[in-house]
C-alpha positions in Angstrom: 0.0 0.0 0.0 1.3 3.2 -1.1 1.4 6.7 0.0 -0.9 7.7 -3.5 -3.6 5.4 -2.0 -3.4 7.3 1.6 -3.4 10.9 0.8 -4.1 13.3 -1.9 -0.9 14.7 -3.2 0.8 15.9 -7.2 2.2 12.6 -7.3 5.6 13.7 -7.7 6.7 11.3 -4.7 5.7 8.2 -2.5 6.3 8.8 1.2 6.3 5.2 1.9 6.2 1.8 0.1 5.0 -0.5 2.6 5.3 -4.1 2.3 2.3 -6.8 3.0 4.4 -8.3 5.4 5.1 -4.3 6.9 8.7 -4.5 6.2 10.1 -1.0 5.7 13.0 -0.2 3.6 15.3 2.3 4.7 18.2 4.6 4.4 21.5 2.9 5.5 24.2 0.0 5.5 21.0 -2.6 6.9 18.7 -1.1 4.9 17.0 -3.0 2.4 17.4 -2.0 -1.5 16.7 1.1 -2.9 16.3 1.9 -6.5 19.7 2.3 -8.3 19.8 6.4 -8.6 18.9 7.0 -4.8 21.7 4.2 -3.9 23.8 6.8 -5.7 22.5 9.4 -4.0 21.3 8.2 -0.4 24.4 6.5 1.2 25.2 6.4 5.0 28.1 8.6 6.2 31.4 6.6 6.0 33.1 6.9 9.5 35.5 9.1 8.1 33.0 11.6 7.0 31.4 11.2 10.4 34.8 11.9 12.2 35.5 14.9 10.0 32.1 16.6 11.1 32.5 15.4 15.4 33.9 18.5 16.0 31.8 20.9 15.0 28.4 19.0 15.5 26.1 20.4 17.8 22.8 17.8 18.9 21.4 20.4 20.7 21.4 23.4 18.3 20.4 21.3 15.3 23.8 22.4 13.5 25.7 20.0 11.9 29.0 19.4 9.9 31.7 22.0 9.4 30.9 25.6 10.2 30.5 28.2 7.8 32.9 31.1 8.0 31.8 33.8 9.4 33.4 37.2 8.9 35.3 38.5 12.3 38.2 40.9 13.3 41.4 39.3 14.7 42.0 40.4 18.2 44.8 42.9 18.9 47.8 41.3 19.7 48.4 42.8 23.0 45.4 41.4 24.6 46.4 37.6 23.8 49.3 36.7 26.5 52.6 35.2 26.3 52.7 31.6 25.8 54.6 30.8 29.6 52.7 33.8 31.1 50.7 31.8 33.3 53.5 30.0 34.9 54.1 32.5 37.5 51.5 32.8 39.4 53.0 32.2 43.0 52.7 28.5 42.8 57.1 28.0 42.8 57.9 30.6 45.5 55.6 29.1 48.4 57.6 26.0 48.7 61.6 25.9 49.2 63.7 23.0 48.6 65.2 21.5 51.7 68.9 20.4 49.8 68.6 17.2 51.0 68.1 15.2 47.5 70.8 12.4 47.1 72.4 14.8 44.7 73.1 17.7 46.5 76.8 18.7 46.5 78.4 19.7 49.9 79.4 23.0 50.0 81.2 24.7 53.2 78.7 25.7 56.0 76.3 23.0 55.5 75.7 20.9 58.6 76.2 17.1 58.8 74.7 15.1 61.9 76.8 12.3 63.0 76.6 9.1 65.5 78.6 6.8 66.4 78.0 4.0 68.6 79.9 0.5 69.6 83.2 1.0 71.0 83.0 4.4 70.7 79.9 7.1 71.2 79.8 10.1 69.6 76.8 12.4 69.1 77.4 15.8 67.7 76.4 18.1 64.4 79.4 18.9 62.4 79.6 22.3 60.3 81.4 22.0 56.8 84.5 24.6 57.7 85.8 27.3 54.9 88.6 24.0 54.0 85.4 22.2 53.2 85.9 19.6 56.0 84.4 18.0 58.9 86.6 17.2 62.2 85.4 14.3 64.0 87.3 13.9 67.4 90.0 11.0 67.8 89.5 10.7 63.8 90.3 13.6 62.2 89.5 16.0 59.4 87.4 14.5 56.5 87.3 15.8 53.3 83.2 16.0 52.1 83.3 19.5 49.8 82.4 18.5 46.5 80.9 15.0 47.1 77.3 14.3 46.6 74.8 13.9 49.8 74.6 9.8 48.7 78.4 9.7 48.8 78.9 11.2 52.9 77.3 8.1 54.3 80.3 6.1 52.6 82.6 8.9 53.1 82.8 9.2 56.3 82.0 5.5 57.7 85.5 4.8 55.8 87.3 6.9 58.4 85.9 6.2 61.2 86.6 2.5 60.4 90.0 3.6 59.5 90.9 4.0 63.3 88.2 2.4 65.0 87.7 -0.7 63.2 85.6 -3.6 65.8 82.2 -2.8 67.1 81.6 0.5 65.8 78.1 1.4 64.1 78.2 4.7 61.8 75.6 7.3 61.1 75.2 10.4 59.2 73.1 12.9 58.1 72.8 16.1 56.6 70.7 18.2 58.9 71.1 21.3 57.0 72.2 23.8 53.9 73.7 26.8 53.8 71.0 29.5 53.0 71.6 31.4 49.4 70.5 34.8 48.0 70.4 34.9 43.9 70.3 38.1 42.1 67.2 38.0 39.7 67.8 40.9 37.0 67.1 41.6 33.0 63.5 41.4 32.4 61.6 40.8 35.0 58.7 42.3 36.9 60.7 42.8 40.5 64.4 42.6 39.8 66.3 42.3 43.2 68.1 39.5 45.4 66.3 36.8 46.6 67.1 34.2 49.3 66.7 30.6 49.4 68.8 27.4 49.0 71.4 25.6 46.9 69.3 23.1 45.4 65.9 25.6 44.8 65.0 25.8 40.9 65.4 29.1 39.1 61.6 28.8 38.6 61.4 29.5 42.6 63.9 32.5 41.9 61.9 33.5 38.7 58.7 33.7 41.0 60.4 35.7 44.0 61.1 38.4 41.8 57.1 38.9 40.3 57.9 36.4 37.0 58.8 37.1 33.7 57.7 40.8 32.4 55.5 39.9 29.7 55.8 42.8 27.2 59.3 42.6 26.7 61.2 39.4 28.2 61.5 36.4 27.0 60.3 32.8 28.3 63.0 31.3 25.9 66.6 32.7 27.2 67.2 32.4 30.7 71.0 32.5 32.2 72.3 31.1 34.9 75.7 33.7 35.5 78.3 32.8 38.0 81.5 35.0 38.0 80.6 36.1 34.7 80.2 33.4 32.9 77.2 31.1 31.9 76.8 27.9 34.2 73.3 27.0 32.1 70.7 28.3 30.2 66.9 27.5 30.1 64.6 27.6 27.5 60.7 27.6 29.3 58.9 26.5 26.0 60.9 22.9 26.8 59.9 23.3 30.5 56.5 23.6 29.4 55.9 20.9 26.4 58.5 18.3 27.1 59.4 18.9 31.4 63.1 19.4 31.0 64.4 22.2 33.1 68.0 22.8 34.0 69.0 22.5 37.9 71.9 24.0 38.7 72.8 24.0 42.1 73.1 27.8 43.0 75.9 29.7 45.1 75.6 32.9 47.3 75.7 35.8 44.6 74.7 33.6 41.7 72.9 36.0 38.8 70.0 34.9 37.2 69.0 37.2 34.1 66.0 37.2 32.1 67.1 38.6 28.0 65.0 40.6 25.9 62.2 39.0 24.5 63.1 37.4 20.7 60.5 37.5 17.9 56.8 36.6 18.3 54.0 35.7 16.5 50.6 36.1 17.2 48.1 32.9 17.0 44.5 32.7 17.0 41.2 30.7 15.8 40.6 27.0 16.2 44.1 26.3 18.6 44.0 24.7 21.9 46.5 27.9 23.0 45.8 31.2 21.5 49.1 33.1 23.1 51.8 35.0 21.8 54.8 32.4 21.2 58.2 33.9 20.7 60.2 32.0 17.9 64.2 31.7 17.8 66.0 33.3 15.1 67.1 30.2 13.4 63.2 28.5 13.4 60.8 31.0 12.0 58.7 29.2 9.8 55.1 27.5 9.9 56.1 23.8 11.1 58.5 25.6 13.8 55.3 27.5 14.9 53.1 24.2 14.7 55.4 22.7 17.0 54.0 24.9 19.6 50.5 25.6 18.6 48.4 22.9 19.3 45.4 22.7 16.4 42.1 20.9 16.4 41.4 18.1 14.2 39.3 20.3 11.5 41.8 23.1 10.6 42.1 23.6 6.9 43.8 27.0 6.0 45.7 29.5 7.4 45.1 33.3 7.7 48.8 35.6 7.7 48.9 38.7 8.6 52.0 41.1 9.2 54.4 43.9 7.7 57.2 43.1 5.1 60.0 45.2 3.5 57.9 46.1 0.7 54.6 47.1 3.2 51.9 45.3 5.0 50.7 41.9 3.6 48.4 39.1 3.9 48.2 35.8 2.9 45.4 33.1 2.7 46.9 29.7 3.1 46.4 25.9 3.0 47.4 24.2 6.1 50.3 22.0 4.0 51.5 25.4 2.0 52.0 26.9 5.5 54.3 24.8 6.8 57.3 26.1 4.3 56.1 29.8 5.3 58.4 32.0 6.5 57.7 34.2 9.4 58.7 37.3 10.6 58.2 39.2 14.2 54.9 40.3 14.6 52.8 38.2 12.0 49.3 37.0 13.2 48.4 33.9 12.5 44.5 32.6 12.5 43.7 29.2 12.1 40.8 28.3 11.2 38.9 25.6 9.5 37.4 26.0 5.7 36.3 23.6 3.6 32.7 23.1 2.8 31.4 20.1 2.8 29.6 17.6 -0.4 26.9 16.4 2.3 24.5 17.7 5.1 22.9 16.5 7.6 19.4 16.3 8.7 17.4 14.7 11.4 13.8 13.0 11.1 11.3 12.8 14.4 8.1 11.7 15.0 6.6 8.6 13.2 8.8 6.6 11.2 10.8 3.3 10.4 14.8 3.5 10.4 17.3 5.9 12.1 16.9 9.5 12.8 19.6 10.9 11.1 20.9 11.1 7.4 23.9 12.3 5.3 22.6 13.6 2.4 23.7 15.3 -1.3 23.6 19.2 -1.0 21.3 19.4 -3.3 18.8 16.8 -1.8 15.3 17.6 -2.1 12.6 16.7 -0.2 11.1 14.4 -1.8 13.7 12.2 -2.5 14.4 11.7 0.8 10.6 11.1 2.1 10.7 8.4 -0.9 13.1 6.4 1.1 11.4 6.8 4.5 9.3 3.8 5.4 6.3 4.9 7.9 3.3 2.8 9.5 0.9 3.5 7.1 -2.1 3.4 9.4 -0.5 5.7 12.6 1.3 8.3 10.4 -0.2 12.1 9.5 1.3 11.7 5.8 -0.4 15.4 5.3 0.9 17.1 8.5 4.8 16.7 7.6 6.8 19.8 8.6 10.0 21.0 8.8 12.2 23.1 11.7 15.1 24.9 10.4 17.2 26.9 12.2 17.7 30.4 9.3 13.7 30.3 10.0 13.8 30.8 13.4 16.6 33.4 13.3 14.7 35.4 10.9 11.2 34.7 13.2 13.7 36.2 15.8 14.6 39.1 13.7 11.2 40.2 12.7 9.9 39.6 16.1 12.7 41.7 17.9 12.2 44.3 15.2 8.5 45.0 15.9 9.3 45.3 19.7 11.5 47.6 18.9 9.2 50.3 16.8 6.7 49.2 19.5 9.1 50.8 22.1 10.1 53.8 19.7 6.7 55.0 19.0 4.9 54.4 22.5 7.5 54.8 25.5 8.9 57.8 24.1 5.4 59.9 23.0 5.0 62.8 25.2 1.7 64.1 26.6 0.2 66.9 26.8 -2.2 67.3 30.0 -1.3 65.4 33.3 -4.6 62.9 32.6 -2.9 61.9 29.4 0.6 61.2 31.0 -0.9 59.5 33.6 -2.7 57.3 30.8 0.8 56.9 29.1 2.7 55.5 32.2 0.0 53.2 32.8 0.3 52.0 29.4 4.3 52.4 29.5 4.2 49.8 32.4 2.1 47.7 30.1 4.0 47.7 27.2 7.3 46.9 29.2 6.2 44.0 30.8 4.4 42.9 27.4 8.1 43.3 25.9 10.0 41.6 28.7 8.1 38.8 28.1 8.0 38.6 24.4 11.8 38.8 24.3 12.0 35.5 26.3 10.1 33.7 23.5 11.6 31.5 21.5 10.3 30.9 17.9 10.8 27.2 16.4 11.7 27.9 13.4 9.0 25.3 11.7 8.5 25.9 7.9 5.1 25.0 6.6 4.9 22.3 3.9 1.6 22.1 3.2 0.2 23.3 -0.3 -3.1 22.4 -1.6 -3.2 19.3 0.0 0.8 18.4 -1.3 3.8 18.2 0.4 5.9 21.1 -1.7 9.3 19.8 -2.7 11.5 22.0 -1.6 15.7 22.2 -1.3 16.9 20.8 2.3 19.5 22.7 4.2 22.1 21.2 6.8 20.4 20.6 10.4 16.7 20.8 9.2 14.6 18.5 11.1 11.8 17.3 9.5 8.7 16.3 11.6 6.4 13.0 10.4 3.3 13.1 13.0 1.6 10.2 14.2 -1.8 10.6 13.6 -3.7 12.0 16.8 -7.4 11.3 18.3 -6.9 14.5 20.4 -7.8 18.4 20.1 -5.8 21.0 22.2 -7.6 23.9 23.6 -5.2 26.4 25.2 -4.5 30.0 25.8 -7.2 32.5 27.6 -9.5 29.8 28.3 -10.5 28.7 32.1 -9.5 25.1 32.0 -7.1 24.7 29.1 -7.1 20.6 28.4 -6.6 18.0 25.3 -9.9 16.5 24.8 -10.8 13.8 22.0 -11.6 15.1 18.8 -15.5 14.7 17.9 -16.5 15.7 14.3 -19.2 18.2 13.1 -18.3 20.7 16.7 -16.6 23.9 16.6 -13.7 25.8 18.2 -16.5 27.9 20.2 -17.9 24.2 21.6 -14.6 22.9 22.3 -14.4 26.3 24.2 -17.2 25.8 25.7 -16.1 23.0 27.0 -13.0 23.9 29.0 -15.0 26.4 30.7 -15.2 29.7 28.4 -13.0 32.2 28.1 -11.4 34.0 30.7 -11.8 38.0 31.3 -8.4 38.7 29.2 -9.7 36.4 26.3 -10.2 38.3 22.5 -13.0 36.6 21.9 -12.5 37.6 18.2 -9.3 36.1 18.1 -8.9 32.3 17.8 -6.6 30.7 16.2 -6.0 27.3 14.6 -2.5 25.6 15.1 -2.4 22.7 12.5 0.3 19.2 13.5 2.1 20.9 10.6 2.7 24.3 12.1 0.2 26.2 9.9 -1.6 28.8 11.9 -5.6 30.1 10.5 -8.4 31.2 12.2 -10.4 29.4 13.5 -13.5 30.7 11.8 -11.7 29.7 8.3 -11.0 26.3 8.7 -12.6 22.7 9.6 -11.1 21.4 12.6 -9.4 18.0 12.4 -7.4 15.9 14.9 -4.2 17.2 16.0 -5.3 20.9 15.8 -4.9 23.4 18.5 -7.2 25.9 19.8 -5.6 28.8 20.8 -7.0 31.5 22.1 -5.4 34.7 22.4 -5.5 37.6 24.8 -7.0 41.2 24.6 -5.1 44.2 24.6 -5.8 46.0 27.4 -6.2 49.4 26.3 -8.1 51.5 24.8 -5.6 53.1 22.2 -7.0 51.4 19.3 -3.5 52.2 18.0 -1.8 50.6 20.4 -3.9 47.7 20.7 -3.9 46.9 17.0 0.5 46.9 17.0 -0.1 44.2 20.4 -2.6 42.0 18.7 -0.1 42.0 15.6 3.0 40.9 17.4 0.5 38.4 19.1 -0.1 36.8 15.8 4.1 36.8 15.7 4.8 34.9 18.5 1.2 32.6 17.6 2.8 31.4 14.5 6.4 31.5 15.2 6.3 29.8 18.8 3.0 28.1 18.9 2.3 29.9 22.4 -0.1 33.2 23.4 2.0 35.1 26.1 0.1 36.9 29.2 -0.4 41.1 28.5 
């Protein structure tokens, strides 16, 4: 049983081909098969496809597949921050290092706890002298400048055994460091001198003295300077990506200086890290900045900006052409993703065999798609089919916002000219801004009649349309300004003022003259134009209360607005 036996319609499609045994056939790798130029046409997004479009596929919104690019102006490059800017925030300087890692190198005024039991006791804490020894009574000087805190243990259990060598048990300990202060200078917020220990991490230093000043110093060349020479060098991009991070073990009067900041590029769009990242002289090209920026999955092309020799220029490039791109100090960089895509995709609810969504051509029609749609023949509305798309309801939106807006231009700003008729006007001011408030909160739907003359028109699908099959309904809907709005079961031959009549009347705000009919499909009439029909809502909307005929001829308009474009009457 087809469609053509079911409903009146042009004939140019069948909704459904049914089988005797109600098998549907249906859009997909399980489905069953199709005729040979919708298998061309109609196939199931490959999971390639499927993975392309994840990331910019929104359930919720009804928008699906890539984004379309939308015009936009980059963002100065002062307000996006150095890449490593974040790093000082206080979270080095509140802890210090205690020195007391196996690899801490004795240095004079440390303090070493030993004890020595057996045939001997002794019990006392030792300070590393200026010749970078330890004397230990009846043994000696020992020698522990230089040697690692692992290595003391060893070192100095060898000389006491040396002279007492039966029944003597040996233990040390390093119960302090000598204290530090580190000169932090270049540029940096807070230069000054800082105190802490040996073994602290110049990121502890770095922190003391405010962090790294962001407009001008660099998170890429950091010295270590002792006696006027460079002991090590860090690089904070490494620190920050791979976790390497020089430790030097620092001396009293150790310098730590920040240098001048090197070249930067700006980046922006679709990264994980929109910062400023500062590039080395000898690595100032595209891959060396990919390195750093981290993209998502869907960038395409590239968007250079910046100033050459020969003036300012700009560039539009694909991702694999930027990679051999040279840079230069000061270019912006947007990522962004740009490719349009052969297929959309659109979403089926309400009555129906098969899945709910579909990758379809661009230039899919209607039709073609409700030919491959299987529905139960006997519970589906095949004359009620709608469709929600989301340009609709932004344009609903538009017109709607619009009217409020002449509505507050031509009524809260008249002026009066006796005090009875400015009282009259604040009273109706008060009116009108509540009436606005809560017309602004509406939503519209965006729902797109299909209905013409009894067909279902054939009409161009967009990406994210949702097209809405109704089950067939034994109900009525009375709603609005009526005492006891209810569903009720649809009886033939009675009319919207007996189903009024039914839920109790109207209520003292109801227009009376204004009832409306809200078809399954989304087609709003009034209700003195049209044979009710299961499905339909009754909705009754409210009177303006005023007596500006003016005034209450722009409410009842917007009325109809929000009727048709959200299906609901709000309260004046």
């Amino acid at each position: 049983m087809s469609l053509k036996k079911l409903a009146v319609h042009t004939g140019l499609f069948a909704l459904l081909t049914l089988a005797a045994q109600a098998q549907a056939q249906l859009i997909g790798a399980d489905a069953g098969e199709l005729p040979a130029e919708q298998q061309s046409r109609f196939n199931a997004p490959s999971e390639a496809d499927q993975a392309s479009t994840n990331q910019s596929t929104s359930w919720q919104s009804g928008r699906y597949g890539p984004p379309q690019a939308q015009p936009g102006q980059a963002l100065p490059a002062r307000a996006i921050p150095s890449f490593g800017a974040h790093l000082f925030t206080g979270g080095f300087r509140g802890i210090r290092a205690d020195g007391l890692n196996p690899d801490y190198v004795i240095t004079p005024g440390d303090q070493v706890t030993l004890r020595v039991w057996g045939a001997v006791e002794i019990d006392r804490v030792l300070p590393v002298d200026a010749q970078g020894n330890i004397f230990i009574p009846g043994v000696g000087p020992i020698k522990v400048q230089g040697i690692r805190h692992g290595e003391l243990d060893g070192r100095v259990r060898a000389a006491v055994n040396s002279i007492y060598s039966n029944n003597v048990q040996v233990y040390t300990n390093l119960q302090g460091v000598q204290p530090v202060s580190v000169f932090v200078t270049g540029y940096v917020k807070n230069p000054g001198r800082f105190a802490g220990t040996p073994n602290d991490s110049l990121l502890y230093f770095l922190d003391q003295a405010g962090g790294i000043d962001d407009a001008v110093g660099s998170y890429r060349k950091v010295r270590v300077v002792r006696n006027g020479n460079t002991i090590a060098s860090a690089d904070l991009y490494d620190f920050l990506i791979n976790g390497n991070l020089p430790r030097p073990q620092f001396r009293d009067g150790d310098t730590l200086v920040v240098e001048e900041r090197g070249p930067t590029v700006t980046v922006e769009g679709d990264v994980a890290r929109p910062y400023r990242y500062e590039l080395t002289p000898g690595a100032m090209s595209g891959q060396d900045l990919l390195q750093l920026a981290r993209l998502q999955s869907n960038v395409t092309h590239v968007l250079l900006r910046g100033a050459r020799s020969q003036g300012p220029v700009s560039s539009y490039l694909d991702l694999a052409d930027f990679n051999r791109q040279p840079l230069q100090s000061g270019d912006q960089v947007t990522f962004s993703s740009d490719l349009r895509d052969d297929t959309i995709v659109v979403t089926l609810e309400g009555s129906y065999y098969g899945p709910s969504r579909f990758a379809l051509p661009r230039d899919a029609q209607l039709h073609e798609l409700l030919d491959a749609v299987a529905v139960p023949a006997e519970m589906t509305d095949v004359n009620s089919i709608s469709l929600k798309r989301q340009s609709v309801a932004e344009r609903q939106r538009q017109a709607l916002e619009e009217s409020l807006n002449r509505l507050e231009t031509t009524y809260l700003g008249a002026s009066s000219a006796t005090n009875e008729e400015a009282q009259i006007r604040v009273r109706e001011a008060e009116l009108i801004s509540q009436f606005i408030e809560r017309a602004r909160q509406v939503e519209p739907n965006g729902r797109l009649v299909l209905a013409n003359n009894g067909a279902i028109s054939n009409i161009r699908l967009q990406d994210g349309d949702v097209i809405t099959i109704p089950e067939k309904s034994d109900a009525l809907l009375i709603s609005g300004e009526v005492l006891v709005p209810q569903s009720v079961v649809f009886a033939p031959g009675r009319s919207a003022q007996d189903y009024i009549a039914g839920a109790g009347g109207f209520t003292e705000r109801a227009d009376e003259k204004r009832i409306l009919v809200v078809r399954q499909n989304g087609e709003v009439r009034e209700a003195a134009d049209v044979t009710l029909r299961p499905g339909d809502e009754i909705l009754v909307l409210p009177a303006a209360p005023t007596k500006n005929l003016q005034l209450a001829s722009t409410l009842t308009q917007i009325l109809y607005q929000i009727a048709i474009a959200a299906k609901v009457a709000i309260d004046l």
